[in-house]
C-alpha positions in Angstrom: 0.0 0.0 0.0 1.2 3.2 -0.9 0.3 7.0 1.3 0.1 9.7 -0.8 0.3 13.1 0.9 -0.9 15.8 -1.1 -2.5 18.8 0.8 -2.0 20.5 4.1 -4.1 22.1 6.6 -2.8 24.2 9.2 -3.2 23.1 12.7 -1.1 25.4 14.9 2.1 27.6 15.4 4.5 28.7 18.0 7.4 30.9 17.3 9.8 27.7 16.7 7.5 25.0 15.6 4.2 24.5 13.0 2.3 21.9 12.9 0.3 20.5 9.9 -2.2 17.7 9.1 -2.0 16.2 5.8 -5.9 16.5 5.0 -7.7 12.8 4.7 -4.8 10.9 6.3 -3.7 10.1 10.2 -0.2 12.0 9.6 1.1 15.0 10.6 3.9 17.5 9.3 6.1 19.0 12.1 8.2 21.8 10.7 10.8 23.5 13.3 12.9 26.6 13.4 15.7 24.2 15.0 18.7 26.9 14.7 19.6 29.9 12.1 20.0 28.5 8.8 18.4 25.0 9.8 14.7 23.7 9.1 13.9 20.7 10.8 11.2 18.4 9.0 9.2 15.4 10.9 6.5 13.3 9.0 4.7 11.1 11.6 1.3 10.0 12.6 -1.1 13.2 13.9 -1.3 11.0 17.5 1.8 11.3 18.7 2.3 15.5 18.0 0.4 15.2 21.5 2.7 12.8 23.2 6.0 13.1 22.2 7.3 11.1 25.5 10.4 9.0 24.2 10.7 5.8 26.1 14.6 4.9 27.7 15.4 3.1 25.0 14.2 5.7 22.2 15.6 8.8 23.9 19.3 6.6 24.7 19.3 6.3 20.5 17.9 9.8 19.8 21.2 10.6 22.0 23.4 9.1 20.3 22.4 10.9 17.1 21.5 14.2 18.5 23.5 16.9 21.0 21.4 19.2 20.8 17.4 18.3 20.8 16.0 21.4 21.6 15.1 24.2 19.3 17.1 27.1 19.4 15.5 29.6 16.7 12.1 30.9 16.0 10.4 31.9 12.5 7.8 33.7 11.8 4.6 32.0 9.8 1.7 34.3 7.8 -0.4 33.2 5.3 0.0 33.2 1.8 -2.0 33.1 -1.8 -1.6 29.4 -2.1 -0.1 28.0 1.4 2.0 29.6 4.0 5.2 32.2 4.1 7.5 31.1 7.0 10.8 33.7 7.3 13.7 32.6 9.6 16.2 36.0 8.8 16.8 36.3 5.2 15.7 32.7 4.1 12.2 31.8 3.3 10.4 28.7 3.2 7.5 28.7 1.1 4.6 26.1 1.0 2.5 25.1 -1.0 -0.9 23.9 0.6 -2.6 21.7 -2.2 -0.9 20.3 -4.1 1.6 20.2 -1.7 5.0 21.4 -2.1 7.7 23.6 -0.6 10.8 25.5 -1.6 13.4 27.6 0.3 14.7 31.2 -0.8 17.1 33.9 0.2 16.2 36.9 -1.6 15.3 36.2 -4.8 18.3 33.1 -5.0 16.2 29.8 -5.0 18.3 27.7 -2.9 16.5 24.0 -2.8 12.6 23.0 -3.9 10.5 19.9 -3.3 10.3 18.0 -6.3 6.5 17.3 -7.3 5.6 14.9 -4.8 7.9 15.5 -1.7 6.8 12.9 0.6 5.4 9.1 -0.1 4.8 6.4 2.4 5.1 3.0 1.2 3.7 0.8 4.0 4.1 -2.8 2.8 5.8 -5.0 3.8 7.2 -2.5 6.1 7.2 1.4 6.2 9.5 3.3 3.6 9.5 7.1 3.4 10.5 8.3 0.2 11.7 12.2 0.3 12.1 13.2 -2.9 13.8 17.2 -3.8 14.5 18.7 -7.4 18.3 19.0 -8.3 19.1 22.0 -10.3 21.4 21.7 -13.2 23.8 23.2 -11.0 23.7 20.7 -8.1 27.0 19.0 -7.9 26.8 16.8 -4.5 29.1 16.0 -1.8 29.3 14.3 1.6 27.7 11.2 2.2 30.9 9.3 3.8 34.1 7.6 1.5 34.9 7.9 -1.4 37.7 6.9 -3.1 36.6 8.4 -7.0 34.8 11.6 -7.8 34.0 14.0 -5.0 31.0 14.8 -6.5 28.5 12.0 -5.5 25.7 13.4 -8.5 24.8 10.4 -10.4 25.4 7.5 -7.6 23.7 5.3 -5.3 24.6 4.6 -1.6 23.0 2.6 0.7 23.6 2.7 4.5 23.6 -0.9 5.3 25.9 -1.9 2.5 29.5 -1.9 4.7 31.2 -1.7 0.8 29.3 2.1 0.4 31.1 3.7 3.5 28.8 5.9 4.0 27.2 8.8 6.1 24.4 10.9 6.8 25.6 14.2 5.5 24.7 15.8 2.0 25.2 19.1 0.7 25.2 21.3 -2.1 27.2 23.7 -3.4 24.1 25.6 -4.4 23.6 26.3 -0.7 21.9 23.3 1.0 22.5 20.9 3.0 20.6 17.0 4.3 20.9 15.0 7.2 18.4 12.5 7.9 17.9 11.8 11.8 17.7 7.7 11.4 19.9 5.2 12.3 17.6 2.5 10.2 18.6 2.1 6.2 18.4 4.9 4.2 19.2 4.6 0.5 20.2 7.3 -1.8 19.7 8.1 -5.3 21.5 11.0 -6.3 19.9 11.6 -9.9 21.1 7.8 -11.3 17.3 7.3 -12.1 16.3 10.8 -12.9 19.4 13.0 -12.6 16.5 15.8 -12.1 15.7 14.0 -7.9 17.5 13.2 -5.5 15.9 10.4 -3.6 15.8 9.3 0.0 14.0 5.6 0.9 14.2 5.9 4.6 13.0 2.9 6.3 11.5 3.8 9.4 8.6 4.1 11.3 8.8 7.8 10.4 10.3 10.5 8.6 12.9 13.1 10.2 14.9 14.9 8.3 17.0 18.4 9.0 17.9 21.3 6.1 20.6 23.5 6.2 21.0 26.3 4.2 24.1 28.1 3.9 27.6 27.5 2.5 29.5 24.3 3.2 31.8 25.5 6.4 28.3 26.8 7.8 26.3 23.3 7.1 29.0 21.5 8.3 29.5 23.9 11.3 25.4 23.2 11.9 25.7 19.8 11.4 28.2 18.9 13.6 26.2 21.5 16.8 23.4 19.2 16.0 25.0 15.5 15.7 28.0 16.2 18.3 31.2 17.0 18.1 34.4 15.7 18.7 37.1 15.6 21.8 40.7 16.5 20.5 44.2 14.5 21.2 47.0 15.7 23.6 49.9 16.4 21.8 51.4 13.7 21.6 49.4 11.5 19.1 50.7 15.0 16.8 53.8 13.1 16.1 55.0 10.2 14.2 53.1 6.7 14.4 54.3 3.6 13.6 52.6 0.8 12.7 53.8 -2.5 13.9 56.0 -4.7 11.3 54.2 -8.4 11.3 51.3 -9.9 12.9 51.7 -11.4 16.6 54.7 -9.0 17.1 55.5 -8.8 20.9 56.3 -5.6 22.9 60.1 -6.0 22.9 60.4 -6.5 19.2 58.0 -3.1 18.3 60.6 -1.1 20.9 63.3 -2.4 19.3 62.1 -1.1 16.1 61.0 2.2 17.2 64.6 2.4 18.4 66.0 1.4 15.0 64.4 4.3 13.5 65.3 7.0 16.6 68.8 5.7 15.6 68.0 6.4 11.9 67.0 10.3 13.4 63.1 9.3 13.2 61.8 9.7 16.7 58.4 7.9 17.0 55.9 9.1 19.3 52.9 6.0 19.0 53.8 3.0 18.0 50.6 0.6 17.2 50.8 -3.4 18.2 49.6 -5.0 15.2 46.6 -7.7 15.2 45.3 -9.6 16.2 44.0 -7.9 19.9 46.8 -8.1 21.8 44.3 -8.5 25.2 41.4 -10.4 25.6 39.0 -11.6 28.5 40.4 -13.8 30.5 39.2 -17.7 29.7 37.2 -17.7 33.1 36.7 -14.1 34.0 35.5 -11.1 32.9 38.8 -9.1 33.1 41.2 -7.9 30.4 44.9 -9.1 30.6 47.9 -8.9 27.9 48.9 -12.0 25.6 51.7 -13.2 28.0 54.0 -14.6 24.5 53.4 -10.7 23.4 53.7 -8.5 26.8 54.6 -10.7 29.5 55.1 -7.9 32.2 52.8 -5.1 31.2 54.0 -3.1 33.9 57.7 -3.2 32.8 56.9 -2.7 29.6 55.1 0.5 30.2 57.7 1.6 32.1 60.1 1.4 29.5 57.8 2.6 26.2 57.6 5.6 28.9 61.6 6.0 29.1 61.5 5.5 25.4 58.6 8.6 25.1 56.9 6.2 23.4 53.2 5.8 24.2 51.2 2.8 22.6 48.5 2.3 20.7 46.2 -1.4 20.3 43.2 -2.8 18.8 40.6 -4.4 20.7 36.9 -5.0 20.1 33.8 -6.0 22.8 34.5 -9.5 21.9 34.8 -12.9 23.8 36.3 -16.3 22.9 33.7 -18.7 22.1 34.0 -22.0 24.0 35.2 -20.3 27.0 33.9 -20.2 30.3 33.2 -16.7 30.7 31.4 -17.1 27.5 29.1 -19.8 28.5 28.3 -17.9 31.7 27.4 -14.4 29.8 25.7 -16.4 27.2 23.3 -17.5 30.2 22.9 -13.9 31.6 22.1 -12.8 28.4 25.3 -10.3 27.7 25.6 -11.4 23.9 23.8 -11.2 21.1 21.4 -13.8 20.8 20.3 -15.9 18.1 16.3 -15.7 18.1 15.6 -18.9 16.9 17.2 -20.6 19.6 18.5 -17.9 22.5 22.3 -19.1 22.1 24.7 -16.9 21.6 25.9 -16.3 18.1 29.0 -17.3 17.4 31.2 -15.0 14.9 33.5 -16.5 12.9 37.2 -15.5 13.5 39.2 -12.9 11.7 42.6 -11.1 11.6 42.0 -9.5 14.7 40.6 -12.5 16.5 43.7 -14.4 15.6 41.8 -16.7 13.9 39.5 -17.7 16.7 35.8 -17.6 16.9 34.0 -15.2 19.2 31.2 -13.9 20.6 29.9 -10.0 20.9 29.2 -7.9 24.2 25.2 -7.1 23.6 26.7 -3.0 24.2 22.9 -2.2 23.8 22.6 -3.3 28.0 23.9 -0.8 29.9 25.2 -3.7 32.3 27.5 -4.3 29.7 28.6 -1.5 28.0 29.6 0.1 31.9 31.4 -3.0 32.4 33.1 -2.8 28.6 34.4 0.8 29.4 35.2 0.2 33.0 37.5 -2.4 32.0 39.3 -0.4 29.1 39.8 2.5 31.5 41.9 -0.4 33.8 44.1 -0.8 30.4 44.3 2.9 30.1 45.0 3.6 33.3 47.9 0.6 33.0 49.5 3.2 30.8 47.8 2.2 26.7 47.5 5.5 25.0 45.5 5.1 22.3 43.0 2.5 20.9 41.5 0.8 17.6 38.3 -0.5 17.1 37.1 -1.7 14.0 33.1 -2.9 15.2 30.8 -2.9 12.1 30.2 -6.9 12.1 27.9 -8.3 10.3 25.2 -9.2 12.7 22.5 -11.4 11.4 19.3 -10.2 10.6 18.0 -13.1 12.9 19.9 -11.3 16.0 18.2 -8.9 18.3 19.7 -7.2 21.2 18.4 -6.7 24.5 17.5 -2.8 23.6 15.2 -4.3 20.9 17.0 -3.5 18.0 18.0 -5.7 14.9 18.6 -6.0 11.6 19.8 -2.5 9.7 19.4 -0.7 12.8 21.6 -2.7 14.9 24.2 -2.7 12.7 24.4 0.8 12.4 24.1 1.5 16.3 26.9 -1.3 17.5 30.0 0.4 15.7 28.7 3.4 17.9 28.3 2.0 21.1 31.5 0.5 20.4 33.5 3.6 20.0 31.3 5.5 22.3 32.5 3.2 25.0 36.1 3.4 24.3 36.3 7.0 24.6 34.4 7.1 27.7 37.4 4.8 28.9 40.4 7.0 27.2 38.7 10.6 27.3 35.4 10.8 29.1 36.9 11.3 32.9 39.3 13.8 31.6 38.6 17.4 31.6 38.6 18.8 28.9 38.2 15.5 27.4 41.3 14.7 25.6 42.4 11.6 23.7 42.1 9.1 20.6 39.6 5.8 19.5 40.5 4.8 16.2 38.4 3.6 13.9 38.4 2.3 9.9 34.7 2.0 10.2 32.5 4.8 9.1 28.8 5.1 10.5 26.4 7.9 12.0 27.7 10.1 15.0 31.6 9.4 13.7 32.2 12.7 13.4 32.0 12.5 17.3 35.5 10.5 17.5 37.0 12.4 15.0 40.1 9.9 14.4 39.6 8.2 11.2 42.0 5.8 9.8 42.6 5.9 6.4 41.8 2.9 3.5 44.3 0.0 3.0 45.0 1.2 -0.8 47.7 -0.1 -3.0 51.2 1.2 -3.0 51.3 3.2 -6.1 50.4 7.1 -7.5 46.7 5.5 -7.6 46.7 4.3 -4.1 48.4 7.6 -2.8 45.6 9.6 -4.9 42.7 7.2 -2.6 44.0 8.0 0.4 43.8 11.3 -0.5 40.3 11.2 -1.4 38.9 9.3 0.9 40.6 12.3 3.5 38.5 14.5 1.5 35.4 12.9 1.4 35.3 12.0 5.2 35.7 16.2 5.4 32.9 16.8 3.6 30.9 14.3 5.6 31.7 16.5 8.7 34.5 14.0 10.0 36.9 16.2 11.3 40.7 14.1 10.7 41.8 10.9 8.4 45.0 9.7 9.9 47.2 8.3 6.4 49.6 5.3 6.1 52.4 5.9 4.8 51.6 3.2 2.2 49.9 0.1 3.1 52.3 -3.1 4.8 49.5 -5.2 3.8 50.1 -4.6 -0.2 52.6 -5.5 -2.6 55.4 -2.8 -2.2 56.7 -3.7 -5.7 55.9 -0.3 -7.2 56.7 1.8 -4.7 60.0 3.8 -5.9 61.6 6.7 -3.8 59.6 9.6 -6.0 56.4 7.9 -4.9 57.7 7.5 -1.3 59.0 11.0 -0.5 55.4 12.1 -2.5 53.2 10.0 -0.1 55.1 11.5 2.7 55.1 15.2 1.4 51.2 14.9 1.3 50.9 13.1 4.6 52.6 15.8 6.3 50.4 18.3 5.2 47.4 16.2 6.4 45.8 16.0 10.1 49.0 13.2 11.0 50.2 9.9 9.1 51.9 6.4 10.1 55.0 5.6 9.1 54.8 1.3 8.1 56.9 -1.0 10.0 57.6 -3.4 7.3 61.3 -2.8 6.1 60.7 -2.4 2.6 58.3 0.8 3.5 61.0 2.5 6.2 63.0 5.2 5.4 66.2 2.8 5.6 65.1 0.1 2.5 66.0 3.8 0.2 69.0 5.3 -0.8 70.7 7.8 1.7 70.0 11.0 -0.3 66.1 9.7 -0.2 66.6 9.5 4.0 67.8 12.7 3.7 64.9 14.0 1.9 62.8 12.5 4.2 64.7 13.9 7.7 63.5 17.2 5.7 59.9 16.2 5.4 59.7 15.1 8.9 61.4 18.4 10.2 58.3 20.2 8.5 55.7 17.9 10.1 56.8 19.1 13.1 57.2 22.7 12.7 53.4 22.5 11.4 52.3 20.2 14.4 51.1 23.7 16.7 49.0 24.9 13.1 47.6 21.5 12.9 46.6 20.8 16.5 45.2 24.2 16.7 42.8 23.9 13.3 41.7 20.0 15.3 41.3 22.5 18.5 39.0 24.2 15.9 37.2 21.3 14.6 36.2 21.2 18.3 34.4 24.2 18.2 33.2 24.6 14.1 33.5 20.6 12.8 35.3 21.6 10.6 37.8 19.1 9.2 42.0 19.7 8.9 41.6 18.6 5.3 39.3 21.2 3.3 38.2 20.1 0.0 37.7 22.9 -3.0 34.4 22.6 -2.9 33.8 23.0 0.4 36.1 26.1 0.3 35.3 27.8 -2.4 32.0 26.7 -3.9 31.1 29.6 -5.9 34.0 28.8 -7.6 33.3 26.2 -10.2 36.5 26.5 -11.8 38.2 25.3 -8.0 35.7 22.1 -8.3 37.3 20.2 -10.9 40.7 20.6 -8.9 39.8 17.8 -6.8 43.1 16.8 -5.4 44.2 20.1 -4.3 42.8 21.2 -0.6 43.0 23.7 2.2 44.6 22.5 5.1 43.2 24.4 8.1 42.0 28.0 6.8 45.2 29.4 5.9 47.0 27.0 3.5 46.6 25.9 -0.3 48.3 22.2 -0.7 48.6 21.2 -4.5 50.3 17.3 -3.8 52.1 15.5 -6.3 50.3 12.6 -7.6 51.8 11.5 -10.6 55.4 10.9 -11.8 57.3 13.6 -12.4 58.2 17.6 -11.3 55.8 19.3 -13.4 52.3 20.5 -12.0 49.2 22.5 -12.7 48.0 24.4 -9.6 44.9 26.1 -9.7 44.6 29.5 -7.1 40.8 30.0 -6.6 39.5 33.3 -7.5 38.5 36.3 -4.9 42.0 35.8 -3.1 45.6 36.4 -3.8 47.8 33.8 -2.8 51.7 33.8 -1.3 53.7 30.9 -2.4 55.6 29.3 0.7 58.6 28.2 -1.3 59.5 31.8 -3.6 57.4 34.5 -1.5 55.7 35.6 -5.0 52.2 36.9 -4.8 49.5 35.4 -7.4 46.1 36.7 -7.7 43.5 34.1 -8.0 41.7 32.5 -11.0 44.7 31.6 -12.2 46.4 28.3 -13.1 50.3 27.9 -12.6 52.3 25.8 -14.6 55.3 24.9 -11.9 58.3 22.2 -11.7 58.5 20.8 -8.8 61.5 19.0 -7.2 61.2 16.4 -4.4 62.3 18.5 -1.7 58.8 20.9 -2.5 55.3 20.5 -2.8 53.1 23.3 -3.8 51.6 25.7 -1.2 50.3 28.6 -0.8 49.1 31.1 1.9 45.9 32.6 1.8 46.4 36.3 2.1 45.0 37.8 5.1 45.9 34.7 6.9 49.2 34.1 9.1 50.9 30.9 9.7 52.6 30.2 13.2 55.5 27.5 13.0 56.9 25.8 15.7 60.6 25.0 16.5 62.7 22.2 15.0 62.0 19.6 17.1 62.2 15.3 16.2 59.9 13.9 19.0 56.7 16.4 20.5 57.9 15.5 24.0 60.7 18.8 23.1 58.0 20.9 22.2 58.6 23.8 25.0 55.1 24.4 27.1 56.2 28.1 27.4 57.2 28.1 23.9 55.2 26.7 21.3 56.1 28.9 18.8 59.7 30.0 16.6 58.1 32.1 13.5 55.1 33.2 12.3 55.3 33.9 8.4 52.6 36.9 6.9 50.9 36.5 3.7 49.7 39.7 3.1 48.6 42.5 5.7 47.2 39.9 7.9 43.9 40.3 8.8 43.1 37.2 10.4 43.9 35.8 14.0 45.7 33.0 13.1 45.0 29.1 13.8 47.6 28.0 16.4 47.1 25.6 19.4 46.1 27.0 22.6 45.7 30.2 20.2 46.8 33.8 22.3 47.5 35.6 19.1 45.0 38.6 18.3 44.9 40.3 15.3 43.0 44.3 15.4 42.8 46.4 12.4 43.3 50.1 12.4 44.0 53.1 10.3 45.6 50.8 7.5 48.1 48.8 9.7 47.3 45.6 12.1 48.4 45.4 15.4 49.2 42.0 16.8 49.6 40.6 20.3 50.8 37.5 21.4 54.2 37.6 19.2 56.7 38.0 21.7 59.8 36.5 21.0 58.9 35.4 17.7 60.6 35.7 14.7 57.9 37.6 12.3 58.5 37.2 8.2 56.7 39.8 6.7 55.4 39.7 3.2 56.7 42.1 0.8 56.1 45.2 1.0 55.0 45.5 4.8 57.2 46.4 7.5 57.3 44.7 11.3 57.6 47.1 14.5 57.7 46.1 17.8 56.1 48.2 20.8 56.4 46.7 24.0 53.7 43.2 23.4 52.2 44.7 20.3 53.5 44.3 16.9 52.5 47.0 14.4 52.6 46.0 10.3 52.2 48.4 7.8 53.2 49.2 4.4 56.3 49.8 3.6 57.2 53.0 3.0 
């Protein structure tokens, strides 16, 4: 059976909410003035507008997708010729009352419409919303989680519970607009394949909520993330160099005696990441967590010395428990696993890489019995000294498997990766104030962008798999997930192809990215190349950490906008459509145009977006926008640019973050332009006031200041002073 829903009656209005019945039917349209710049959207049956009282288990899930439930606008509804007129600011939304219809405007500039039938309910043999918009000619489309082609998703098909799709609830336009759906149940997109004229939603719930925001990209994603949550930030620390571990089962001794290979090779590490499988597990007979004894027989002398080496470490583990154990049987009986339906055993997983092979059980995290008892046991290992964890946790759970909260199928997949990592930062971050630390994950589902620590795709070990990890950096931004931490290659793929140009390119891109790992295998360290290529890379590494106080401070941003570290054109500059097709080129942070190297070879275009000159790091020139450079490019450059108005603060030449000096963050601080900007820096103190022609700075004592041409530097007291040259 299908609901059609075609005209609208008014029922009643409040200054952040209107309600409306859709005449001859038992459903209701909610619309809500949820913040500035955001509509929020609710098809549902008319009964419940009058009790909207979430059970425990309904408001724990609308948690977990929501920070901020409450409406914090209002709008202003009047009547109109053929519906209703409802003005938030300078937008409008207009609806149409029969047939019905709606579109949004600022001024005159038509931002997003309905398309001719908005909203269908097919009920059989279970309820499916289809929301269906018109897509101008204009539309291109980004967002909606990994990608490791095109950007721009116009054309494709996603579906939520298809783990191959990577995806995530965010859309948006570069025409202004923006989609998240407020579900954790399947939603499928069609992003014009069918009718590249409609975008399609099938949401498969028991209703329909979905948010707009209208705006351009930094604001939707700014919106997004205040709505959905947004992530803690690492200590300095994880800043620096990682290493991933060089072979499976490799013990404690054998990854410190590697990190002090490369400290001896000048490459100070500061996380180095035991490789799988999960180097702890439940114990056999009891619900505790202890250390492989043939991989860390004396955790507490091992810690110990990691912490003499100013080495922290990093592990994987998941909520799992060995089947055919003891402590397996007995939670099976208390009902702390997911159960089979059929016959109330506990299913059993088959095992994997990280199980070592054996097969296991999962923690039902849906009881809160069990997930306090899964974080209060990780906070033990954290408090044993582990810095930093890895959890990959979207299984694939049966659709015969329902969890003590109820859930199953689509929505229980989606929700168990999230309990999962919501659980392990409770452990590392949540008794910390201001809560500080890092869950890694490969997985991708809704509320990520919570976590913020993404790790990058296992890609091949050539230009195509350094242009994928690239991508798939830039497609997690534009999803609203804040940092993509990249290998340095991939230990897991043939390293046949990977030559010293492609090395010290991978490595030139990773430093200019959120943070990297270097690969433990010897055939992707720094000592399988030739010395001049070490050399080259010492250089690289030097930069990564002159750039670590820029880069923590635009994550310390993220905090605070959602913003990710990695900006793609199109979020930046999407009036632009020129910048668009420059795919691989990015901002990193707000002040700094990265152009990587992704081919063989030392020539490169660059394209410099238009409406901003921009400062080339390398030669100090000047270049006014809309314009594409034809440059040759040796491997001891990459192509960037400052952003004129904007500063960048560098820190000192340091090889391990533990010499980064707490009263001294800073060495230089180079100009590009009359700055106009406060700059991005961590634990930012730096203010920027205009006046008269000149800026006046404070917070730059000490500092060596590199003006830009033209502009001279003086020094009063704590204020700085630039003007033009005269």
């Amino acid at each position: 059976m299908t609901q059609l829903f075609n005209h609208l009656s008014l029922l009643t209005t409040k200054p952040a909410l209107a309600d409306f019945a859709f005449v001859e039917t038992d459903f209701a349209l909610r619309i809500e003035a949820h913040a500035p710049g955001v509509f929020r959207f609710r098809c549902l049956p008319a009964a419940r507008l009058d009790n909207e009282k979430l059970s425990t288990r309904a408001k724990a899930l609308s948690d977990m997708l929501l920070a901020r439930h409450e409406a914090v606008s209002e709008f202003q509804l009047e009547a109109a010729d053929s519906g209703w007129r409802i003005e938030q600011g300078e937008l409008v939304l207009l609806i149409q009352a029969n047939p019905w219809r709606f579109e949004i405007r600022r001024g005159e500039q038509l931002l997003l419409s309905s398309a001719e039938q908005p909203v269908t309910l097919v009920q059989e043999p279970n309820a499916c919303w289809q929301l269906d918009l018109a897509l101008a000619e204009e539309d291109a489309l980004y967002g909606l989680g990994e990608t490791l082609g095109e950007l721009d998703r116009r054309e494709e098909t996603l579906d939520s519970d298809r783990p191959n799709d990577r995806s995530l609830p965010l859309l948006w336009s570069t025409q202004g607009w923006g989609l998240y759906i407020n579900t954790f149940e399947r939603v499928e997109h069609d992003l014009g394949q069918q009718d590249l004229d409609r975008y399609r939603a099938c949401v498969h719930a028991a209703e329909l909520d979905f948010f707009l925001f209208l705006g351009d990209p930094s604001e939707i994603i700014n919106q997004y993330s205040a709505l959905t949550g947004r992530a803690g930030q690492p200590g300095v620390s994880p800043m620096g160099l990682w290493l991933d571990g060089a072979q499976a089962q490799q013990d404690i001794q054998s990854l410190r005696d590697l990190a002090n290979q490369c400290r001896e090779q000048g490459i100070a590490l500061d996380v180095a990441v035991l490789p799988p499988p999960e180097p702890y597990d439940f114990q056999q007979d009891k619900p505790a967590l202890e250390w492989n004894a043939a991989r860390m027989a004396e955790p507490r002398e091992a810690f110990s010395a990691l912490q003499n080496d100013q080495v922290q470490l990093a592990a994987w583990t998941r909520p799992c428990v060995q089947a055919g154990t003891s402590l397996f049987e007995e939670w099976e009986d208390r009902g702390w696993l997911l159960i089979n339906d059929d016959d109330g055993c506990a299913h059993v997983f088959p095992g994997d890489e990280l199980s070592g092979g054996r097969d296991y059980g999962l923690l039902d995290l849906t009881h809160k019995d069990v997930f306090r008892m899964w974080t209060e046991r990780q906070r033990q290992m954290v408090d044993d000294g582990l810095g930093a964890v890895l959890c990959n946790a979207r299984f694939d759970i049966p659709d015969t498997i329902t969890s003590r909260g109820g859930e199953s199928g689509a929505l229980l997949r989606a929700i168990y990766p999230v309990l999962a990592r919501q659980a392990l930062f409770d452990a590392v971050a949540g008794h910390k104030t201001p809560q500080e630390g890092v869950v890694a994950s490969r997985d991708l589902s809704p509320s990520s962008q919570r976590f913020a620590w993404q790790l990058g795709p296992q890609v091949e070990n050539t230009w195509a798999g350094l242009t994928e990890s690239l991508k798939s950096a830039l497609a997690s931004g534009n999803s609203g997930v804040p940092i993509q931490i990249h290998g340095w290659g991939n230990a897991a793929a043939s390293t046949s192809e990977m030559t010293p140009e492609l090395y010290l390119r991978w490595l030139a891109m990773a430093v200019f990215s959120a943070n990297f790992s270097l690969q433990g295998i010897p055939a992707l360290r720094p000592d399988a190349f030739d010395e001049e290529t070490q050399a080259q890379v010492n250089h690289w590494l030097e930069w990564r950490f002159r750039l670590v106080p820029y880069v923590l401070g635009i994550i310390e941003d993220a905090v605070r906008t959602g913003l990710p570290v990695q900006r793609s054109m199109a979020q930046s500059f999407p009036a632009d459509s020129q910048a668009r097709l420059w795919d691989t080129q990015y901002l990193l942070g707000p002040a700094l145009l990265v152009a990587p190297i992704l081919q063989p070879g030392q020539e490169i275009e660059v394209y410099l977006p238009e409406g901003e000159a921009w400062w080339d790091l390398s030669t100090g020139w000047r270049y006014e926008g809309g314009t594409t450079l034809k440059m040759s490019v040796g491997l001891d450059r990459l192509p960037v640019f400052g952003r004129e108005g904007h500063m960048l603060c560098l820190g000192p030449v340091v090889k391990h973050t533990s010499e980064f000096n707490s009263a001294r963050l800073l060495d230089e601080v180079w100009m590009f332009g009359m700055p106009e900007h406060s700059p991005v820096v961590m634990r930012n103190k730096i203010r920027v006031m205009q006046m008269q022609g000149s800026s006046y700075i404070k917070g730059l004592e000490g500092l060596k200041i590199l003006p830009s041409e033209g502009l001279e530097v003086k020094r009063r007291g704590a204020e700085v002073r630039i003007s033009r040259a005269r």
